[in-house]
N, C-alpha and C positions, 0 to 999 in steps of 0.2 A: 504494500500500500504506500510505504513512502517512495519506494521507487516511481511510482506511477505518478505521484502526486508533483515530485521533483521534474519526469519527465512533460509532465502536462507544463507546469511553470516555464519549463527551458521551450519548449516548442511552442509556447503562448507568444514569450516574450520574442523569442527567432520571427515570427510572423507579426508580431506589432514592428517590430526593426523594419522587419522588408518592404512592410505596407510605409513605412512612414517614408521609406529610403523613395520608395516609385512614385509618390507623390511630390516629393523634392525633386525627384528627375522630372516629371513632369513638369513642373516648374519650370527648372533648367531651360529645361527645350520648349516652352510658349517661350521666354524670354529671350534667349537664341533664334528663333527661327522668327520672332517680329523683330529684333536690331538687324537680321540681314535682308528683308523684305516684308518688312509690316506697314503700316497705313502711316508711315510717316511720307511726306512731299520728299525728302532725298534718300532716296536708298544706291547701295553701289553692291556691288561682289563685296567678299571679303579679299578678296587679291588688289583691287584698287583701295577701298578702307585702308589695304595696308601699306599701299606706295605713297597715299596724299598722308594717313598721320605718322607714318614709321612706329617702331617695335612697340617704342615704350607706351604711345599714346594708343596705339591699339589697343594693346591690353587692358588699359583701362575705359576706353570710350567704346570698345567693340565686343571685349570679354569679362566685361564690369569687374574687371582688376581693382586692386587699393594701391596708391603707393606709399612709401613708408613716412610715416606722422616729421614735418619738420625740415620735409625737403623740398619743398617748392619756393620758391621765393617770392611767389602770388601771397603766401600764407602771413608776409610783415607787410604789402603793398598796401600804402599809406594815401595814394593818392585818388584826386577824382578821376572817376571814369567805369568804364561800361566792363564787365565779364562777361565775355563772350564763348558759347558750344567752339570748341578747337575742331570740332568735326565738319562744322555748317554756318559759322559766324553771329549763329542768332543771339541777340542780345539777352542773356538769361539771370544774370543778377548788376544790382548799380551797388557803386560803393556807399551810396547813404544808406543803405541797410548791412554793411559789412562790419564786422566785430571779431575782438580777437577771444575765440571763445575755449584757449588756453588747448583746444586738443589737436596740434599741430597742421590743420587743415583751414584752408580760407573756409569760414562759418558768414552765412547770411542770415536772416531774418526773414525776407521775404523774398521771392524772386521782384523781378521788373514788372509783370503781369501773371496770373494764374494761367493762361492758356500758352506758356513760353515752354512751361515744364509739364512734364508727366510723371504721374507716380504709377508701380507695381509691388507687389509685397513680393520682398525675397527670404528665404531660409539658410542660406548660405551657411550661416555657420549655428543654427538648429533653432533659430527662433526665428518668428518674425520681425519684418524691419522694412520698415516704406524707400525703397530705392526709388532717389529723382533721376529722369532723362531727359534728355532734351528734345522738345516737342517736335519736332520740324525732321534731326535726324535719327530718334532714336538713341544717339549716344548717350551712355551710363555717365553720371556726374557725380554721385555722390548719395547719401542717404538723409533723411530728416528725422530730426527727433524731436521729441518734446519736452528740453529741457535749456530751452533757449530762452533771450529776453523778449521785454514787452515792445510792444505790443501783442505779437503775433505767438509767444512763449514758445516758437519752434526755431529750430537750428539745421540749418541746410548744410551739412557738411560736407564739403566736395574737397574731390581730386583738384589740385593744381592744373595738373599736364593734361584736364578733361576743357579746361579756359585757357581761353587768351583773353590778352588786358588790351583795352583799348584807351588809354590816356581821354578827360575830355572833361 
């Protein structure tokens, strides 16, 4: 009886694993297969994605990569002007909402407008988490949370190498 009871427990827990892993893959792949042809206005191959932003920026704008906390140098930019998709140039955060919200990534507050960005919930690393993209190409920018300031109490925390800075 305690064999059976042990084995019911281990083959419960094997199939709650599995289902949850195919549901994650699922995920995976809605999100994968709309950055390389979803209902955004620019879509390209990923062979061109990969010769217009090179290695680094792919990974993060086309494999919703992270890069590591501290290395961008978007993340001290002090001045005015516009953050722009590195993928598509669309205008997606202004520095009047930009704040240094201490966890080594350029942190916004608000985009420039609600229809600039798009969110999707990812599981990546076993919970959920609102991943922002950029409306127009699809590319991955970052994730928000809600532990940002006021007004808006949410924190957009984006990749550097997912923007360019347009001085203005």
């Amino acid at each position: 009886m305690n064999k059976l009871n042990r084995r019911t427990i281990i083959s419960g827990t094997l199939v709650t694993a599995g289902a949850y892993g195919l549901v994650r893959l699922s995920g995976l792949f809605d999100q994968a297969s709309a950055r390389s042809g979803g209902p955004f206005k620019i879509n390209r191959s990923p062979d061109e994605w990969k010769r217009r932003l090179g290695a680094d920026r792919y990974r993060i704008l086309r494999l919703a990569g992270t890069e590591r906390a501290y290395s961008s140098p978007l993340n001290s930019e002090k001045r005015k002007g516009i953050y722009a998709c590195a993928g598509c140039n669309l205008g997606l955060y202004s520095s009047k909402t930009k704040y240094d919200s201490g966890t080594g990534w350029p942190s916004f507050w608000a985009p420039i407008a609600k229809d600039r960005i798009g969110t999707t919930t990812d599981y990546k690393i076993g919970y959920p988490r609102t991943e922002v993209h950029c409306a127009r190409c699809g590319g991955h920018q970052g994730h928000i949370f809600n532990d940002g300031p006021k007004p808006t109490g949410k924190r957009h925390c984006i990749n550097g190498l997912a923007l360019k800075f347009i001085p203005g």
